[in-house]
C-alpha positions as CSV (number, residue, x, y, z in Angstrom):
1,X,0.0,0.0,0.0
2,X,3.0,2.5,0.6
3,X,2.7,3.1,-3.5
4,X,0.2,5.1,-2.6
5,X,1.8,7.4,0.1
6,X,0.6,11.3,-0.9
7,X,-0.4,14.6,0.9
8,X,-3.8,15.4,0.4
9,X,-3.6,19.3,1.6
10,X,-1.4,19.6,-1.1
11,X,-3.6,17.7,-3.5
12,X,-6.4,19.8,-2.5
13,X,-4.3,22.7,-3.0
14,X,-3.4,22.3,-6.6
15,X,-6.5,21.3,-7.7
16,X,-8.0,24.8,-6.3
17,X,-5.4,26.4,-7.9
18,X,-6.4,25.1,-11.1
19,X,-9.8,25.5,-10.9
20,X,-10.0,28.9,-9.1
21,X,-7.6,30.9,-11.2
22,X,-9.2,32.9,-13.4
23,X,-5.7,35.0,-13.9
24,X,-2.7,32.6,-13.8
25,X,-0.5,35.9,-13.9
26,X,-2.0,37.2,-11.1
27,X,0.4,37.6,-7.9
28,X,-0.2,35.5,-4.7
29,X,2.9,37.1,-3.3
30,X,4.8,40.5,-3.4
31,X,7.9,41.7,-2.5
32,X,10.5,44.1,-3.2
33,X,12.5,40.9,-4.5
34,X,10.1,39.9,-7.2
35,X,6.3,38.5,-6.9
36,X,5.1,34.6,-7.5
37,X,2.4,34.3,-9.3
38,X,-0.4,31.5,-9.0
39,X,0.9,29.9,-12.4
40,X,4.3,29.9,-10.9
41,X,3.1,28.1,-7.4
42,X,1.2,25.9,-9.1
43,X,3.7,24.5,-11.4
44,X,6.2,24.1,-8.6
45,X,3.6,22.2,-7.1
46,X,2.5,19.9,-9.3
47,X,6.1,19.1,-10.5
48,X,6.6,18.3,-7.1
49,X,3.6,16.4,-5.7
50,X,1.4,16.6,-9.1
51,X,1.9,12.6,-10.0
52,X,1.8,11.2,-6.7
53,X,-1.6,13.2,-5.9
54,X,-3.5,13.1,-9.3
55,X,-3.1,9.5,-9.9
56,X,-5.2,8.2,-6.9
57,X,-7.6,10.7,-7.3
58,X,-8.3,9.3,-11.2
59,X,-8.1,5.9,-9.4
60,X,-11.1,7.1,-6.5
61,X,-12.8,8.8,-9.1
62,X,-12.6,5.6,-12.2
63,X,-13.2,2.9,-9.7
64,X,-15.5,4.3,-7.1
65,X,-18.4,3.9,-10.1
66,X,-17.7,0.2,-10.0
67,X,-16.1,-1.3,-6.9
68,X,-17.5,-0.1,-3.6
69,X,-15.2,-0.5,-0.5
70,X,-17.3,-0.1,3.4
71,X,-16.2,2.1,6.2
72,X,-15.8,-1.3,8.2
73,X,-12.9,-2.8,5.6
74,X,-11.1,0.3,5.8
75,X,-11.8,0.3,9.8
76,X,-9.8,-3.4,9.6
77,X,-6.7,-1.9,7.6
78,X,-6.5,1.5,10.2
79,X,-6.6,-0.5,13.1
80,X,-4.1,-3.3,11.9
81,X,-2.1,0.0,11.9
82,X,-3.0,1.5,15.2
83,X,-2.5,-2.2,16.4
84,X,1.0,-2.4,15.4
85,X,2.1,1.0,16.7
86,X,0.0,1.7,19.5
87,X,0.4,5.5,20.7
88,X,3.1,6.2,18.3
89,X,0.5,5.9,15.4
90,X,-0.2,9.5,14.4
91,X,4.2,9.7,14.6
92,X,4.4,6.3,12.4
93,X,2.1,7.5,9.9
94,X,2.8,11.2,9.7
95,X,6.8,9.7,8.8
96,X,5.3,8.1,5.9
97,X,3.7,11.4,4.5
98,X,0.3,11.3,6.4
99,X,-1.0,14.5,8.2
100,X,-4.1,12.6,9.8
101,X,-5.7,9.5,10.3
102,X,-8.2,11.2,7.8
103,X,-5.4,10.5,5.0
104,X,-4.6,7.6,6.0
105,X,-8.1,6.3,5.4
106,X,-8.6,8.0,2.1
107,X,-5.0,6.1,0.8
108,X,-6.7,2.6,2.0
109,X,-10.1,3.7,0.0
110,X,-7.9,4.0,-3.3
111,X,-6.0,1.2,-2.3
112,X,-8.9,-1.1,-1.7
113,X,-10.8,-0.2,-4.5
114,X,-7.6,-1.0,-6.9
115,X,-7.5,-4.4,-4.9
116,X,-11.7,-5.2,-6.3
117,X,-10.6,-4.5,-9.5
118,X,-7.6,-6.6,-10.1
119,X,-8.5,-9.3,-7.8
120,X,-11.4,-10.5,-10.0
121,X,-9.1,-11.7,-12.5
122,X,-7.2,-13.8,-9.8
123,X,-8.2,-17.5,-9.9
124,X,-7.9,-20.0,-7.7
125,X,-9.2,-23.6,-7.1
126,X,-11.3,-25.2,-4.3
127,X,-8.4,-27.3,-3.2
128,X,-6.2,-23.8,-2.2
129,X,-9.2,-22.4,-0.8
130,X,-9.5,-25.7,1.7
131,X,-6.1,-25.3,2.2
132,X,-5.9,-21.8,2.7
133,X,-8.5,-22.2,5.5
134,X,-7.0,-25.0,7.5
135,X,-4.0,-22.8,7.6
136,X,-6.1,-19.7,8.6
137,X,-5.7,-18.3,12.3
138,X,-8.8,-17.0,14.3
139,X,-8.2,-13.5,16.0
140,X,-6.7,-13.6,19.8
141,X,-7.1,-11.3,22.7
142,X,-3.6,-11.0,24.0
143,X,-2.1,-9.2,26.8
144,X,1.3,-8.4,27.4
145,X,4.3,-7.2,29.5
146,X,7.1,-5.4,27.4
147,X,10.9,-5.0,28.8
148,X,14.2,-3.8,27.8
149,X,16.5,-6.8,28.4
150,X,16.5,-10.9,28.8
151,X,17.2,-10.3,32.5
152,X,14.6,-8.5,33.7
153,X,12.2,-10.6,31.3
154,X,12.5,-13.7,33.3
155,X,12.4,-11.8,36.8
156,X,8.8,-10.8,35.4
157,X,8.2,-14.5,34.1
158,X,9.3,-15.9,37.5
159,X,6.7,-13.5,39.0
160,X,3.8,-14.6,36.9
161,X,5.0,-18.4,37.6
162,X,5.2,-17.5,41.5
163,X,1.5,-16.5,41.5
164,X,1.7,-12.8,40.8
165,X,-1.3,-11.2,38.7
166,X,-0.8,-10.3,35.3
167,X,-2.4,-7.0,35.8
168,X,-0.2,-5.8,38.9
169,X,3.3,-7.5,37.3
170,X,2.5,-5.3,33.9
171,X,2.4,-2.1,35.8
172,X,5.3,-1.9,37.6
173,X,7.2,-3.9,34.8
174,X,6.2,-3.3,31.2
175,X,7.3,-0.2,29.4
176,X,4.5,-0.1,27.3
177,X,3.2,2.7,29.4
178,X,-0.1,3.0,26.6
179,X,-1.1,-0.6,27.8
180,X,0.7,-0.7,31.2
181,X,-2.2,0.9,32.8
182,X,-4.8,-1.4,30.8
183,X,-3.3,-4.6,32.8
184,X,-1.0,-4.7,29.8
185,X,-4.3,-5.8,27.4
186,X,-3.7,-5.6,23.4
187,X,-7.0,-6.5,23.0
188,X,-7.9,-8.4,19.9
189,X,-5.3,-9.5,16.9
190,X,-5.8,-10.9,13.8
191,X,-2.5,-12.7,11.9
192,X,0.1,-10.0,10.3
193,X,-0.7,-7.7,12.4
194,X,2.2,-7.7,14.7
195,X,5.8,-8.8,15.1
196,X,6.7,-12.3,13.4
197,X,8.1,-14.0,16.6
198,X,5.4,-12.0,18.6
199,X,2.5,-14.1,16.7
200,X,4.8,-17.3,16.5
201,X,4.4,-17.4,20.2
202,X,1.2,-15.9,20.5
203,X,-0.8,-18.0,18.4
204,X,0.1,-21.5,20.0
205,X,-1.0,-20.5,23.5
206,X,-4.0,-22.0,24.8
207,X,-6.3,-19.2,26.9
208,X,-5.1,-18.2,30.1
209,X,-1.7,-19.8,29.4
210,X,1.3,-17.4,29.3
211,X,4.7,-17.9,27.5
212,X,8.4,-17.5,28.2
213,X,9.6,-14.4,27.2
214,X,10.1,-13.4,23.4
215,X,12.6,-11.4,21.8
216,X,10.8,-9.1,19.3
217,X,11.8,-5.9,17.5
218,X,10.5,-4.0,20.4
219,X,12.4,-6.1,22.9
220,X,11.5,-8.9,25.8
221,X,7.6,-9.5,25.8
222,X,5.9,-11.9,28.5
223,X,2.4,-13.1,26.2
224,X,-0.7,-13.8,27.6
225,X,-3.9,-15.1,25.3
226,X,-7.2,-14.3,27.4
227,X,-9.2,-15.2,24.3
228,X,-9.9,-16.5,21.4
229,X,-12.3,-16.9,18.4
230,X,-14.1,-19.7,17.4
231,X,-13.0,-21.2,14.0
232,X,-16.2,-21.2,12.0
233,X,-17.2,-23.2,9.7
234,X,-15.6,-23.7,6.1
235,X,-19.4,-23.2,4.6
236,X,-19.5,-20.4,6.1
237,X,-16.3,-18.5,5.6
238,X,-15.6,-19.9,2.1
239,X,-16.2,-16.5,-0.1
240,X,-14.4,-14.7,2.8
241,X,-11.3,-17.6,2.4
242,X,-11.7,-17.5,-1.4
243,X,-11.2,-13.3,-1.4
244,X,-8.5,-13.2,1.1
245,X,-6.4,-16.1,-1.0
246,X,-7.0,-13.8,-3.8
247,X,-5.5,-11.2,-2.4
248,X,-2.3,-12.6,-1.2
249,X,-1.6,-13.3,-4.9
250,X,-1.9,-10.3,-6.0
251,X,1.3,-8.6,-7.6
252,X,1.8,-5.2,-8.8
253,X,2.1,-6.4,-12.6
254,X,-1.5,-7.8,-11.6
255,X,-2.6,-4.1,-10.2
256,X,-1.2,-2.4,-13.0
257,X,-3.1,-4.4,-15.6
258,X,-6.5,-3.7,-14.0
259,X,-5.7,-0.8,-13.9
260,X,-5.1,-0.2,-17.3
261,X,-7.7,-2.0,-18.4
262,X,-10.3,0.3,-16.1
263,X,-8.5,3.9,-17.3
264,X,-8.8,2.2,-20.9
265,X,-12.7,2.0,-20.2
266,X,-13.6,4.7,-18.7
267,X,-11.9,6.8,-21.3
268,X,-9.3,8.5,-19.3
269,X,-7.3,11.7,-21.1
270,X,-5.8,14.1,-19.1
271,X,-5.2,17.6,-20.2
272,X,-2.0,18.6,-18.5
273,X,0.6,17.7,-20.9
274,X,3.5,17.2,-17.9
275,X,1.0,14.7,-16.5
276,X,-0.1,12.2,-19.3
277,X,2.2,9.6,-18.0
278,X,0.4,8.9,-15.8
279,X,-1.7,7.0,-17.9
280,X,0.9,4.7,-18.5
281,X,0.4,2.0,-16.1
282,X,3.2,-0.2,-17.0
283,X,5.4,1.7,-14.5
């Protein structure tokens, strides 16, 4: 999805630019140095973020007439996000170009909706999607205690083993301070949404059971599960399988040729001369 990294004040900027300006000559700014006009901003503007904002907004605008993408799927993508960097969030995502969670969510919309197109074209047989099932992981509820170093990880673990609460060992212990407080709850995970070794552990516990300490990017972490999900049954989850397979074999020459195929139907041209390559989807 990080293809699709852009600044939408920008984008909105531009496009008011070029819309609004009945007098591209006319100065925005004056100074006994010179003036800038709004031709002049707007060109140093579009060369700069022109490409990277117009070609999701022709995306939005193509697909949205054809694919429709819910509030709750793009709820699921945000809050694998939020999942994975808890209060840093707004920090993680603002280092990858977003100003608000606002943007984030619009990049996912574009993102989802080029996923609908292409993946129809995906095919797959009702042996993988069996397979792809038995292999599939129901969501846990997890807690956790987070320290710097091996040592102090088994002092916490030797705690828990003695008979000491979770809650009361994860608040004088864990330096997760945003779930610290919370009795070191997580609250619900699905698969991929957290560290690899994290979920290696984390996924074989039974409830209630809590693990050695793990060594995971963000350091020592003592895992609890406190639930889990029911598996339900392959009737009933087989569209939801099917789609999901689908998706994971999706690759960007896949994207790109629905994409072409949906510009090439919808009769796409675009005026700006600077910007008709971005028609070319073979990039």
């Amino acid at each position: 999805m990080k293809k699709w990294i852009l600044s939408l004040t920008l984008a909105a900027g531009v496009i008011s630019l070029s819309a609004c300006s009945n007098d591209d000559s006319e100065a925005i700014v004056k100074s006994d140095a010179g003036e800038i006009t709004k031709e002049q901003l707007y060109d140093a503007m579009k060369e700069k973020y022109g490409a990277s904002t117009l070609q999701p907004m022709i995306y939005e605008k193509v697909l949205a007439e054809k694919y429709k993408v819910s509030d709750k799927e793009i709820d699921e993508e945000v809050n694998k996000i939020k999942s994975q960097y808890g209060d840093n969030f707004l920090t993680a995502i603002q280092q990858y170009g977003y100003n608000s969670e606002e943007d984030l969510r619009t990049m996912f919309k574009t993102g989802l909706l080029q996923q609908k197109a292409a993946v129809k074209n995906i095919k797959v047989t009702d042996k993988e999607i069996k397979a792809y099932y038995e292999d599939y992981q129901p969501d846990i509820k997890v807690r956790h205690i987070l320290v710097a170093d091996e040592k102090t990880a088994k002092e916490v673990k030797k705690k828990l083993d003695n008979g000491e609460k979770f809650a009361t060992v994860a608040k004088k212990y864990s330096t997760d301070t945003a779930t610290a407080s919370k009795d070191g709850d997580l609250g619900w995970i699905s698969p991929g949404t957290k560290d690899e070794d994290f979920e290696k552990a984390a996924f074989k516990l039974k409830v209630d059971a809590i693990s050695d300490p793990v060594k995971t990017t963000n350091g020592y972490e003592i895992i609890q599960v406190t639930d889990k999900k029911e598996k339900e049954k392959y009737e009933d989850v087989k569209d939801e399988m099917e789609y999901k397979l689908k998706v994971s074999k999706l690759t960007t020459e896949d994207i790109n040729k629905a994409m072409a195929k949906e510009l090439k139907e919808a009769d796409v041209s675009i005026k700006d001369k600077d910007l008709k390559a971005l028609l070319d989807t073979s990039n």
